[in-house]
Kinemage of the C-alpha trace (Angstrom):
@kinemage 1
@onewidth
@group {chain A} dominant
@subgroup {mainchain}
@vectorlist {calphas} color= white
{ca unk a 1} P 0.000 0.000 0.000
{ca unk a 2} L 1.032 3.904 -0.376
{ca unk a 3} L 2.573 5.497 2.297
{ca unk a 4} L 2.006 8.978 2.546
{ca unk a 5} L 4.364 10.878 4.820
{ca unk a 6} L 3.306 13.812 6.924
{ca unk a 7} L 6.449 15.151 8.880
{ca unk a 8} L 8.268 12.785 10.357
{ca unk a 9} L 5.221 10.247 10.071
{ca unk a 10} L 4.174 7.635 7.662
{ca unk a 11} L 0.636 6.366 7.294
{ca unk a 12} L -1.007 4.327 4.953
{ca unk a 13} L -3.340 6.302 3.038
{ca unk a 14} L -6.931 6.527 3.618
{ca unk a 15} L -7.719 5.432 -0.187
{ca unk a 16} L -5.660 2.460 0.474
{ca unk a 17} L -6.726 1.273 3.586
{ca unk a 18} L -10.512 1.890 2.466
{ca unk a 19} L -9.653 -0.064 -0.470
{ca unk a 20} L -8.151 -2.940 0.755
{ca unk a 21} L -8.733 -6.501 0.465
{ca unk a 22} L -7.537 -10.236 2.065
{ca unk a 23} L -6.852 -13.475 0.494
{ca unk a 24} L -9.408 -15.761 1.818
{ca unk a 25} L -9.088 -18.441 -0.872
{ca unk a 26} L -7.522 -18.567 -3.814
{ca unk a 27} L -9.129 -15.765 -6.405
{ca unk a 28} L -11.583 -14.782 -3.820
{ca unk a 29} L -10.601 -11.560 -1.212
{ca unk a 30} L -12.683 -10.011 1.359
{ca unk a 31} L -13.251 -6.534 1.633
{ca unk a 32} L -15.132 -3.757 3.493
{ca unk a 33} L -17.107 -0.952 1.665
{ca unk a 34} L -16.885 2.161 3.447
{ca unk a 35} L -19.435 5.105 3.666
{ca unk a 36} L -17.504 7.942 3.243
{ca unk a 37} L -17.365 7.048 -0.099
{ca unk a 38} L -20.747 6.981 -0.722
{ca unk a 39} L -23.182 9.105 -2.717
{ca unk a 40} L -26.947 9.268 -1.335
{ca unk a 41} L -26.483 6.460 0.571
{ca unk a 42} L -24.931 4.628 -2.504
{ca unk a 43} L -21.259 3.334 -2.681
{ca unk a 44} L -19.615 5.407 -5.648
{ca unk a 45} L -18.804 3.128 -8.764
{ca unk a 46} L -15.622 4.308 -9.612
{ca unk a 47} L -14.275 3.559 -5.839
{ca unk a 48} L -15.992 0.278 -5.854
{ca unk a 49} L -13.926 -0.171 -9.291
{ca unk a 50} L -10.823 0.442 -7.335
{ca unk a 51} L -11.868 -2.351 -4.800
{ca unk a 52} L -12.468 -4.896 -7.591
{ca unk a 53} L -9.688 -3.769 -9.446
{ca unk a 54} L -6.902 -4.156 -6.326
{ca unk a 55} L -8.392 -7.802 -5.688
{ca unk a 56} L -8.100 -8.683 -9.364
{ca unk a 57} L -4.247 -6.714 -9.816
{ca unk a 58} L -3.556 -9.850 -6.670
{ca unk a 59} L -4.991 -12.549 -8.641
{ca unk a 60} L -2.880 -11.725 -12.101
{ca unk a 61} L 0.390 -11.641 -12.928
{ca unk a 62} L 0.205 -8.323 -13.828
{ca unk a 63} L -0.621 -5.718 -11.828
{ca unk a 64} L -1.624 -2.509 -14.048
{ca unk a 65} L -5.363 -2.297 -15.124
{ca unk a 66} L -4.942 -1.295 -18.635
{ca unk a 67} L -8.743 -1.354 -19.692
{ca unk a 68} L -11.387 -2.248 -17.422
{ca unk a 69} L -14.929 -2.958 -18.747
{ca unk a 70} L -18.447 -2.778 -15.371
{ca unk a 71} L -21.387 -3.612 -15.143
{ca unk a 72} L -23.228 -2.462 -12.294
{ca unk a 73} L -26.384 -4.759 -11.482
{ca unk a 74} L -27.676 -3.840 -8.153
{ca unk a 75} L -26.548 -0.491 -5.989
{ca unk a 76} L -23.902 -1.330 -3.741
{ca unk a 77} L -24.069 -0.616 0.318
{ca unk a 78} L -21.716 0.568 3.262
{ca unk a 79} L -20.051 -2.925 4.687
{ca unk a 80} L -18.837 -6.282 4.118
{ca unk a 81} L -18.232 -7.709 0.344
{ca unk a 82} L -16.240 -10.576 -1.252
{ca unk a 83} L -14.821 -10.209 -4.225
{ca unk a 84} L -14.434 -13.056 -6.994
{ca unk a 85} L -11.938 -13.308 -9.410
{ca unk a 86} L -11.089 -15.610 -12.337
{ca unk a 87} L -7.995 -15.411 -14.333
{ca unk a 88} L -8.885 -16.076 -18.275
{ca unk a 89} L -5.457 -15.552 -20.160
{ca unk a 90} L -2.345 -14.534 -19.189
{ca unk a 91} L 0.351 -13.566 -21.669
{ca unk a 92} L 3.669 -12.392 -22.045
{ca unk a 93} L 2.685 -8.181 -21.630
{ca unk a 94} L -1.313 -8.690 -21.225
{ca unk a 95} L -3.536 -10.570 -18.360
{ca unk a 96} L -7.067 -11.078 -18.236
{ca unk a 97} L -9.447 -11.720 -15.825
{ca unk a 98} L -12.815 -10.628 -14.490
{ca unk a 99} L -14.541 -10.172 -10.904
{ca unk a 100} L -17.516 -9.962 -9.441
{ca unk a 101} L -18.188 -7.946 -6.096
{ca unk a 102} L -20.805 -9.886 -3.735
{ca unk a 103} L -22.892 -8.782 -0.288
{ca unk a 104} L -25.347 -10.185 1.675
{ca unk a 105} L -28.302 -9.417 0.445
{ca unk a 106} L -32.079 -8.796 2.902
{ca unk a 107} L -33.090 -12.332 2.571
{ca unk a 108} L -29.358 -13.473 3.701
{ca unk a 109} L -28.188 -14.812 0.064
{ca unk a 110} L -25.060 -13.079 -1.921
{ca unk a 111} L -26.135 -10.678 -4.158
{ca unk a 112} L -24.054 -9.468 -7.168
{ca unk a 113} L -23.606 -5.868 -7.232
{ca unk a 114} L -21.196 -5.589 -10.110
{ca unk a 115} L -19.176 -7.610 -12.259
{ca unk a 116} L -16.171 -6.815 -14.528
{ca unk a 117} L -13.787 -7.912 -17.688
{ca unk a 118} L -10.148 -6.120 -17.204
{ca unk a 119} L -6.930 -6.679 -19.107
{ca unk a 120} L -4.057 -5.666 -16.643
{ca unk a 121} L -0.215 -5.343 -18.160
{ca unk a 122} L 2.765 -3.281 -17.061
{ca unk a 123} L 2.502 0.651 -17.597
{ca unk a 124} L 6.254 1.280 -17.200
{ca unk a 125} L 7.252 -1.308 -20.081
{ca unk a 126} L 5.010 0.931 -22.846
{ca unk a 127} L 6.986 2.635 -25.824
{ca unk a 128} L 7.873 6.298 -25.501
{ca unk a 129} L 6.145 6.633 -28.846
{ca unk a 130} L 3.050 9.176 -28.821
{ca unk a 131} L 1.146 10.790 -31.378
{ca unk a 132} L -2.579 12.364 -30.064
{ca unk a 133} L -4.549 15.099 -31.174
{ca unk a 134} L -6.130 15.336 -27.770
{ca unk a 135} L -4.730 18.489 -25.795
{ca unk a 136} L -5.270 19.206 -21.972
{ca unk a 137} L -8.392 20.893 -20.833
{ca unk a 138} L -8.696 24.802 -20.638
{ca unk a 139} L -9.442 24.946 -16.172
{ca unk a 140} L -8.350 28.047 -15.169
{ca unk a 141} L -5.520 28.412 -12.177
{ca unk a 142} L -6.737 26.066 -9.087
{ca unk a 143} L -7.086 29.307 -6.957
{ca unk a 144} L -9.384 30.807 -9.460
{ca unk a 145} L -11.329 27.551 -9.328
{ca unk a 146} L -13.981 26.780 -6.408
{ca unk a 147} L -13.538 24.469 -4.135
{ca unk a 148} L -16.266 22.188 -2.983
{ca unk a 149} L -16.333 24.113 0.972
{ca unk a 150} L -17.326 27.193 -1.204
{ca unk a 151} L -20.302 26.739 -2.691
{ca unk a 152} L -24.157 25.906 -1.223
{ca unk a 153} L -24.169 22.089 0.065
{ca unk a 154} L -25.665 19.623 -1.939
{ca unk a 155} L -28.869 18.048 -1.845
{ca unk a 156} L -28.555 14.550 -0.248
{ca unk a 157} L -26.055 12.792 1.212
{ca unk a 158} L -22.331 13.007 -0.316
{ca unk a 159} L -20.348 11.812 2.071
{ca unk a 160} L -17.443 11.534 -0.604
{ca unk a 161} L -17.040 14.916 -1.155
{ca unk a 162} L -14.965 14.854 2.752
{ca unk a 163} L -12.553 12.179 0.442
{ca unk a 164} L -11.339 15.105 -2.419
{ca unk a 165} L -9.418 18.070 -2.826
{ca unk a 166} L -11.433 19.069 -5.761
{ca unk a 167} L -11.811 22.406 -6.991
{ca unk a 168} L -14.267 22.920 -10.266
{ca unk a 169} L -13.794 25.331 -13.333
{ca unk a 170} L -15.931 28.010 -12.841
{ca unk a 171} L -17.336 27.440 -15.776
{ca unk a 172} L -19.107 24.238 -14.980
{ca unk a 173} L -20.158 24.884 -11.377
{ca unk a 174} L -22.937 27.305 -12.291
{ca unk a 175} L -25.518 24.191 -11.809
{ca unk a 176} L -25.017 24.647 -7.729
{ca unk a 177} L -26.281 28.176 -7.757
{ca unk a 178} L -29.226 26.959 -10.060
{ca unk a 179} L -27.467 28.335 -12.818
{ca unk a 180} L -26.627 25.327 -15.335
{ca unk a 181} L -24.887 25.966 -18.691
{ca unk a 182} L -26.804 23.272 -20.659
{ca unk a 183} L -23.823 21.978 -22.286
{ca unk a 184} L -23.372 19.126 -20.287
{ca unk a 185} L -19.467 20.010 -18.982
{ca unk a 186} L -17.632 19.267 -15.422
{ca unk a 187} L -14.217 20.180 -15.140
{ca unk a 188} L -11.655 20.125 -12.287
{ca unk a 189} L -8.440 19.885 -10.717
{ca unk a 190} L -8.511 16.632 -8.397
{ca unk a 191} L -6.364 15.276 -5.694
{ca unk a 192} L -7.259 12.687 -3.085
{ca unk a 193} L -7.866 14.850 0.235
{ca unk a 194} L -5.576 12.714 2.278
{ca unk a 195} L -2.547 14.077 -0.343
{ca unk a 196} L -2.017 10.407 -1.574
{ca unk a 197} L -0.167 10.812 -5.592
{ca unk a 198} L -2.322 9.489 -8.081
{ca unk a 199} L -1.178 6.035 -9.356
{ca unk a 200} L -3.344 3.082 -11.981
{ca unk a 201} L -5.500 2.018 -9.523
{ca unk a 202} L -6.838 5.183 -8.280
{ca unk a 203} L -7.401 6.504 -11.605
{ca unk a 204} L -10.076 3.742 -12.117
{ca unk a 205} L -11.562 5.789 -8.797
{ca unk a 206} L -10.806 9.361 -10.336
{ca unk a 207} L -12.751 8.941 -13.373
{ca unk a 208} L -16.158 8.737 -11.657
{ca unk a 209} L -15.386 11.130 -8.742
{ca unk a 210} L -16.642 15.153 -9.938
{ca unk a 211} L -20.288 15.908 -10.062
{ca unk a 212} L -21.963 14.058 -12.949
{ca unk a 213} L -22.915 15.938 -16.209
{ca unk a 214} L -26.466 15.821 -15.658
{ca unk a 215} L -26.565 18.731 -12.871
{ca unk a 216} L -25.227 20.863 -15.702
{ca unk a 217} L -27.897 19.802 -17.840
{ca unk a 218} L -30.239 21.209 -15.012
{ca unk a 219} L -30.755 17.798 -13.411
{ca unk a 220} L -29.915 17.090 -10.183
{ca unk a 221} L -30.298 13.419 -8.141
{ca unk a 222} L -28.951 10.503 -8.660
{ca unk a 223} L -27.220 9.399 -11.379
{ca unk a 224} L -26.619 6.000 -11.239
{ca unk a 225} L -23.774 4.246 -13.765
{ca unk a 226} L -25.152 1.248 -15.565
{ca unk a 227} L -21.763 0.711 -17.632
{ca unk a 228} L -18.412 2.150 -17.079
{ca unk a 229} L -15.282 1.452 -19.586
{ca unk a 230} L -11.471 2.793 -17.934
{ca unk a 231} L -8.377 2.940 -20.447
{ca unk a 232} L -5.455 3.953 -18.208
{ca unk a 233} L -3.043 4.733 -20.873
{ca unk a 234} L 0.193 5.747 -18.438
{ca unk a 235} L 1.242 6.063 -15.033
{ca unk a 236} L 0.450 9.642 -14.076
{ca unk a 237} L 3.145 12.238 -12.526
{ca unk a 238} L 2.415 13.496 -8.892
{ca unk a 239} L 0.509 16.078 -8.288
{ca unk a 240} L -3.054 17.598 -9.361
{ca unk a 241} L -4.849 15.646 -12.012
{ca unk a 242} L -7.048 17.974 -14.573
{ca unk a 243} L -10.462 15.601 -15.390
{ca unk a 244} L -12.531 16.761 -18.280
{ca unk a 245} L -16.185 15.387 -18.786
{ca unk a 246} L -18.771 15.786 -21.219
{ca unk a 247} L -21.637 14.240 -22.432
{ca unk a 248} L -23.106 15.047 -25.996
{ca unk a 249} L -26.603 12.754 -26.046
{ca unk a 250} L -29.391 12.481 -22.934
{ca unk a 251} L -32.109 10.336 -24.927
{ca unk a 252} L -34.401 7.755 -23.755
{ca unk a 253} L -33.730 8.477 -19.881
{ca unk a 254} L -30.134 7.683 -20.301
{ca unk a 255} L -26.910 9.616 -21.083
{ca unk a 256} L -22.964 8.993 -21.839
{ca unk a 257} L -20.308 10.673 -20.198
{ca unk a 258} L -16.809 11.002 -21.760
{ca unk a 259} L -13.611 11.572 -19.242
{ca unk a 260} L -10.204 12.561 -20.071
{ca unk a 261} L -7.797 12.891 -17.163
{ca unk a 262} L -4.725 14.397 -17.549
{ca unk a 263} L -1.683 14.021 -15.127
{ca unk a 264} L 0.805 17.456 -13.900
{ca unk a 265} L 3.265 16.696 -17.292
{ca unk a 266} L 0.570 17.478 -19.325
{ca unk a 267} L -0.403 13.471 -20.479
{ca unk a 268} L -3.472 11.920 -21.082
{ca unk a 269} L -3.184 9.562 -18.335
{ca unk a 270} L -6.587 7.605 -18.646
{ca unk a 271} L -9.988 7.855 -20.667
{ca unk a 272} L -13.270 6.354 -19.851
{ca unk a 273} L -17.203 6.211 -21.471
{ca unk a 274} L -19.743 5.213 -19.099
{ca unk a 275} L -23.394 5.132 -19.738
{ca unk a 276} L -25.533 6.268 -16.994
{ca unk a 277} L -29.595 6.667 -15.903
{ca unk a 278} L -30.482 10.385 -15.812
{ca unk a 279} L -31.629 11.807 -12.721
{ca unk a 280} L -36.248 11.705 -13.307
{ca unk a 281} L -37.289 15.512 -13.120
């Protein structure tokens, strides 16, 4: 686990000790699901990602998630969970495997609350080679931004919000004055609030952690993920992330959101799509 050093102290962090899982038999790992990273009472996806995907970085010989492919079939609750793993290839530079996360469910029977496909590899053996059109999202300085202690508290319970060091392009925060742009935009700076440096795993956390897209849209509850695809494409510097989101189509009840996050040496670090229920009116 990271150790993240305060003065002369050392401490594991609190992403990694909240995301931490034990061997109880081989390809299966227990785990707790905390509440403080919950949203309305729900367990974010993209922490419970970074649960799934530690358990299933243990069970393969590689330990990068390169792309990770959820589906999330029932909500997920503060408490105790077993993850599942099966390995399905391993190669020379890529391993694959999938998981599924299990809890006890009201009538006392496990109950799947989301499953997923990964291919995990080695980040620091990737060419040098790059060639992108994509450039790094326009956020203004972070102390022009607004931080989430700023503005009006939101409805419900976001108990995550105490987990980041977020602060939001001004641009794309007008939704929490009930002022929403309509163009379906979030942008930030992000850090973990404990100061831990961003590494693979949280990434598959980072990419689900700002406001969704729909409060911009002038929607505002929950918007629960159905599907959520992470490419992590290199192992990102320390400091500040910059995460970019957008989302182009709400149709039918439902609506993408796109995510670039981009590391402090100015590199697409990972991408993800996810596919998500919009908020009812």
């Amino acid at each position: 686990m990271a150790q993240v050093s305060i003065g002369d102290r050392e401490f594991v962090s609190e992403f990694d000790r909240e995301t931490a899982v034990s061997l109880r038999a081989p390809g299966v790992y227990d785990t707790r699901l905390f509440p403080g990273w919950t949203v309305m009472n729900v367990v974010n996806g993209g922490y419970l990602l970074a649960v799934m995907g530690r358990a299933l970085g243990e069970a393969l010989p590689h330990s990068d998630p390169f792309a990770v492919s959820a589906h999330y079939l029932t909500p997920s609750v503060p408490g105790p969970a077993v993850v599942r793993t099966e390995t399905l290839r391993t190669g020379r530079t890529l391993s694959t495997g999938q998981a599924s996360l299990f809890q006890t469910g009201e009538d006392g029977g496990e109950v799947e609350r989301i499953r997923f496909l990964a291919s995990y590899g080695d980040l620091d053996a990737l060419p040098d080679d790059v060639r992108t059109a994509a450039k790094p999202p326009g956020i203004p300085p972070r102390e022009r931004c607004v931080s989430t202690a700023d503005g009006p508290a939101p409805e419900g319970d976001f108990a995550i919000l105490d987990r980041l060091a977020m602060r939001i392009d001004p641009a794309t925060v007008g939704w929490a004055v009930g002022e929403p742009s309509g163009r379906g935009e979030m942008r930030a700076w992000f850090e973990l609030a404990d100061g831990r440096a961003p590494d693979p795993l949280s990434l598959l956390f980072t990419v689900d952690a700002l406001p969704p897209t729909s409060f911009d849209l002038g929607l505002r509850g929950w918007t629960p993920t159905v599907e959520l695809t992470v490419h992590v494409r290199c192992r990102p510097a320390p400091g500040p992330l910059r995460v970019a989101i957008t989302t182009r189509n709400l149709a039918g009840g439902f609506l993408e959101e796109d995510a670039e996050v981009w590391d402090s040496a100015d590199r697409l670090v990972a991408q993800s799509r996810q596919l998500a229920r919009a908020p009812r009116p």
